[in-house]
N, C-alpha and C positions, 0 to 999 in steps of 0.2 A: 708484652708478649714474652713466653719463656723459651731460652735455644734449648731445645736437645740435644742433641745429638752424643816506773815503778814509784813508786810513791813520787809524790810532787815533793815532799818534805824533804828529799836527799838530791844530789846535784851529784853524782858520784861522774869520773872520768871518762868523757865520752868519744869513743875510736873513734879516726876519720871517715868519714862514708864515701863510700862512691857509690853516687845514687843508681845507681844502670845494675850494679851487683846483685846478683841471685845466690842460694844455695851459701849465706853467709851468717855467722852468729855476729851478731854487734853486742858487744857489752858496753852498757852505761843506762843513762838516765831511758825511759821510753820516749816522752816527751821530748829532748832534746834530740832522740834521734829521728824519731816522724817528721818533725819541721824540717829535718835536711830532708827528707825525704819529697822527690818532686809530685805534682798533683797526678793523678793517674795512674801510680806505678806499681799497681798490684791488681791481680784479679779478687783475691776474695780472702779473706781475714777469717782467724780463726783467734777467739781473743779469752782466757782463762783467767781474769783480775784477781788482784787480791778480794776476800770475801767481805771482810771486815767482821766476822765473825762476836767481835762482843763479850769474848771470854771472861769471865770471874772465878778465878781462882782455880784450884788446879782439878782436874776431873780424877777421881780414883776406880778402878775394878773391884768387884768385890773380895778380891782377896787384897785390897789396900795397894795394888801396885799401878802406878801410876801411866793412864791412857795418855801416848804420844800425839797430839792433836796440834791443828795449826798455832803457836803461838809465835813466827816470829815477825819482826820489826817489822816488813813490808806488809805484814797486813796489819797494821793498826793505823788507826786515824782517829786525830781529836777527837771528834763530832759526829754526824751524818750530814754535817752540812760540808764538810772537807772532804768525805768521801762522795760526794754527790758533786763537788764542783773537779775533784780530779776524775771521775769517771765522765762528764762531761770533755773535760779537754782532750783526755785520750780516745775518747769517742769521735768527735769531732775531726782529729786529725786522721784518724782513721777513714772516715766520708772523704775527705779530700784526698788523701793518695789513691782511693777504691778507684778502678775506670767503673765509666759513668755505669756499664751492666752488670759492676763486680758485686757481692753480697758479704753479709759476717754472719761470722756465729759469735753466742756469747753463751759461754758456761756460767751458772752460780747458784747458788743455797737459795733459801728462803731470808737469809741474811740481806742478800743484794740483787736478788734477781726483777723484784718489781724495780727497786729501783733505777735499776739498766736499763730495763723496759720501757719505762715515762722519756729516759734519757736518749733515749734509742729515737722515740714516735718525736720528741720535741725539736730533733734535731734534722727531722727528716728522712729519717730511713721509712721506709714499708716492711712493717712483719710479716713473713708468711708463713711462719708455724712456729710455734712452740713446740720443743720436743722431750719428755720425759725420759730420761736414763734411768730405768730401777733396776737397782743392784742387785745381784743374785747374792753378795755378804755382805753387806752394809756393817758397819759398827754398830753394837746395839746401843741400847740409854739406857747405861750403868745405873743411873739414880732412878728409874723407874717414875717418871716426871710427865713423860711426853710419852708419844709415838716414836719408834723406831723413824729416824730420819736414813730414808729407804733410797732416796733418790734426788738427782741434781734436776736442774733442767736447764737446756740450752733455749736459746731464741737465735733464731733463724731468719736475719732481715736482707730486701734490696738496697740498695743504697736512695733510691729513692722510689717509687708509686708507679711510674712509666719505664724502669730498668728492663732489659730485657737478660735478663739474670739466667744462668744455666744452672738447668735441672736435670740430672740425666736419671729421669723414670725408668727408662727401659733396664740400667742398670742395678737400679735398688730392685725393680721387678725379680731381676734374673737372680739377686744376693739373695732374695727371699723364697727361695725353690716356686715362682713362676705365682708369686700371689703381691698384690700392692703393699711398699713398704709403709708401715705404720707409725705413726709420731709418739710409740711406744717402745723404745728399745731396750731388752733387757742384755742385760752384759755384768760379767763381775769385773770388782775394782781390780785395778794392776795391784798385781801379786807375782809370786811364784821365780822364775829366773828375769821374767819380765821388769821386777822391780829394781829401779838401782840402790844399790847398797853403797854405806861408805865403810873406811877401813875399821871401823866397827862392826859391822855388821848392822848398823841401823840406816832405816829408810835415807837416802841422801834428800828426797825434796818430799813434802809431807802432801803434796795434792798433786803427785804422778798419775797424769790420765794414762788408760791405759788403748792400747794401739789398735784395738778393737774399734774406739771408738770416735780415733779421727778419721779409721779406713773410712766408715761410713759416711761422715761429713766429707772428705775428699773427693771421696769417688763420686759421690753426690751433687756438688755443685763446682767442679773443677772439670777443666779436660787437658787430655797429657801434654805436658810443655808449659801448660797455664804456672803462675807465681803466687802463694798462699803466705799472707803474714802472721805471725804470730808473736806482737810487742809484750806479750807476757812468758816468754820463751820455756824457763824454767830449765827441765833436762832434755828437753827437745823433742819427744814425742810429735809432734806436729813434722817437724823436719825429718824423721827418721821414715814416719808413715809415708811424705811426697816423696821423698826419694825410692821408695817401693814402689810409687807409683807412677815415677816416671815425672813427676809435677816438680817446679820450683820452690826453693822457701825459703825466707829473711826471718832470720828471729833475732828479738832484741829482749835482751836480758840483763839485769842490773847487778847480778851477783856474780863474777869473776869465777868461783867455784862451781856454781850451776850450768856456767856458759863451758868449760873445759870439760863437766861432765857429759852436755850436750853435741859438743863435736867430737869426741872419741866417740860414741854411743851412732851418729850419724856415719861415720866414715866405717865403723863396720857392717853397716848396710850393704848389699850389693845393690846395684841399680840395676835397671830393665836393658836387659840386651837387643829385647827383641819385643820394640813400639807395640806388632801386631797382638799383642795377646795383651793390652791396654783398651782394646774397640770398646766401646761402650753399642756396644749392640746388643706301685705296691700300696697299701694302705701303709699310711704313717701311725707310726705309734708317738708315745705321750715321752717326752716334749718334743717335739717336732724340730727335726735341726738341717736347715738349710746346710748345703754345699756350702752358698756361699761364706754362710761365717766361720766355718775350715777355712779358705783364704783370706780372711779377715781376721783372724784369730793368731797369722800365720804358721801354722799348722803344715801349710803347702803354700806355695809362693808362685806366683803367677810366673808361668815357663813352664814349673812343674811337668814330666812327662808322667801320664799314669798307662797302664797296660793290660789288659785282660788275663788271665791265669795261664793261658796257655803263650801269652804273647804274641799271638797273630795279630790284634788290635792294638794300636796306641792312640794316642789324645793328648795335646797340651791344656793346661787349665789358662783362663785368660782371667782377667784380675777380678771381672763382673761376675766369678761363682759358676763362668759357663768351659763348656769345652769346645774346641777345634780339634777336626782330623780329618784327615785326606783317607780316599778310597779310591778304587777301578770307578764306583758311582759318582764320585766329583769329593766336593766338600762340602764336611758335613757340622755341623755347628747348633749347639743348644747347651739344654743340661747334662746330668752327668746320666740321665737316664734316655734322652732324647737321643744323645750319638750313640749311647753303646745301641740302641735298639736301629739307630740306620746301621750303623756299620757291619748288623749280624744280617738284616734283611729281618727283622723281626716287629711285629707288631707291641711291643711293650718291651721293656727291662728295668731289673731294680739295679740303677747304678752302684748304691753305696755296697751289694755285694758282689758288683760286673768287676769294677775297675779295681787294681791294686796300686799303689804307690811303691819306691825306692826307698828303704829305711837305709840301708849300703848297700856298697857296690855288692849286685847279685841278688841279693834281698832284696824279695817284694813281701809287703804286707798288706791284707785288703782297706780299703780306705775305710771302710765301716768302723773301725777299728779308731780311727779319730774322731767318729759321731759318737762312737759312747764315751770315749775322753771328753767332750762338751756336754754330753748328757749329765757327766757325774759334777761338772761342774755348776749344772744350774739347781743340781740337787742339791 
């Protein structure tokens, strides 16, 4: 039933755990920190392995300058029988800390993803979706070889066939302006101020998911308070997102540098003040851009107050892409087109040009205004 409502090859120095801790970066081995870890002490895994990618030799642009791609040490493994026996173990110990109704995700290429797969069903998990990430700017294929490799895919399991694993439907509904969410989701790569830089100016970790798209896995099989692990940490995106969301999370990272970048990055998050706006409770033109992934994009940030032009109206946005507002009528709760039309007494309204947002104090700007900044970005 469903509720609604790092390499084995290194042994690097592993912090003390205190296994009860939440909202913690561990650095050291993965493995060695999962076994302190007791059986049951996470609701649901979010896990980003190395790919094993396979590289030979160095890829060039064609202007001969040289494409920054994954080459370092943690993703390489002898064989595919080493990568197939360390993604077992860390699998594995992953099943045992999950409670019995927690679930995982698992990111990867065409590199590793069946083989997580097989390692996944063998070990006893239950799939319940496969989900496509296709990138709105993928890298292209400089040598004109292949197909543009356009997209990851995640897999999406319970821990076991009888879990009763949380799904919150109504919430991906409502992220999706009021239509069932799809095991298509399109999203462009972390870019922009989103990505971390080091004192170079170069990417600091080379496969930075971007926050778009752990919103969606978060809010999707988590609820607020719940603990989400993430033993392939990196710069912490998984952590940055549950703290937006009000959720727990334990990352465990092998690189000292990536972990330091991960909790500065975490600690300027603000967290949720206020649990209530957590509930998981016009003709459209081309491409079609839900509300919700304005707050999943973080764009606007679940509290958010938005206002009507004249100000007579307000709304908080609530994390699920919906809004709350009180009237003389009571309370009123939906999209961003469903309150503004109770709140005026009116039979329809087009939110994205009802409501305006806070760009600074006194400044408002209509929220529309962030639908064609999304728009421009899937162009």
């Amino acid at each position: 039933m469903v509720r609604f409502a790092m390499s084995m090859r290194s042994t690097p120095r592993v912090v003390p755990l205190r296994p009860t801790a939440a909202d913690r970066v561990l650095v050291g081995d993965c493995l060695s920190h999962l076994a302190a870890l007791p059986d049951g002490a996470v609701d649901c895994v979010f896990a980003d392995p190395p790919y094993n990618l396979q590289l030979r030799g160095e890829l060039l642009r064609p202007n001969n300058s040289r494409v920054d791609g994954v080459d370092d040490g943690w993703d390489q493994f002898h064989d595919l029988a080493a990568y197939d026996a360390f993604s077992r173990a860390w699998l594995a110990q992953v099943r045992r800390v999950l409670k019995p109704d927690g679930s995982v995700w698992v990111i990867g290429t065409y590199h590793n993803i069946f083989r997580l797969g097989v390692a996944l069903q063998d070990l006893g998990f239950w799939i319940l979706n496969d989900v496509v990430w296709r990138k709105t700017n993928p890298m292209p294929n400089f040598r004109g070889k292949r197909f543009t490799n356009a997209h990851e895919t995640l897999i999406w399991a319970a821990r076991s066939k009888d879990a009763r694993y949380t799904f919150n439907y109504e919430a991906m509904k409502r992220l999706n302006d009021d239509l069932q969410m799809r095991s298509d989701w399109t999203l462009p790569l972390c870019n922009g101020p989103e990505r971390l830089k080091d004192e170079g100016g170069r990417k600091l970790h080379p496969t930075q998911k971007p926050e778009a798209l752990l919103y969606r896995v978060i809010l999707a099989s988590t609820r607020p308070g719940e603990t989400i692990l993430d033993p392939f940490f990196g710069t912490g995106t998984t952590g940055a997102v549950a703290r937006r969301l009000g959720r727990r999370f334990l990352g465990i990272e092998q690189d000292p540098d990536y972990a330091r970048a991960a909790e500065a990055r975490i600690a300027a998050v603000l967290p949720l003040a206020d649990p209530s706006v957590v509930t998981l409770t016009a003709k459209r033109t081309e491409p079609r851009i839900p509300f919700g992934w304005v707050v999943e994009r973080g764009l606007l940030n679940a509290g958010s107050v938005l206002c009507d032009a004249s100000r007579r109206f307000a709304a908080r946005v609530r994390a699920d892409g919906t809004l709350i507002a009180e009237s003389s009528a009571g309370r009123h709760m939906g999209s961003i087109h469903q309150v503004g039309a109770a709140l005026m007494g009116a039979p329809s309204c087009n939110g994205w040009t009802f409501w305006q947002y806070e760009v600074q104090h006194g400044a408002w700007r209509p929220i529309d205004e962030l639908r064609q900044r999304l728009r421009a970005d899937l162009n």
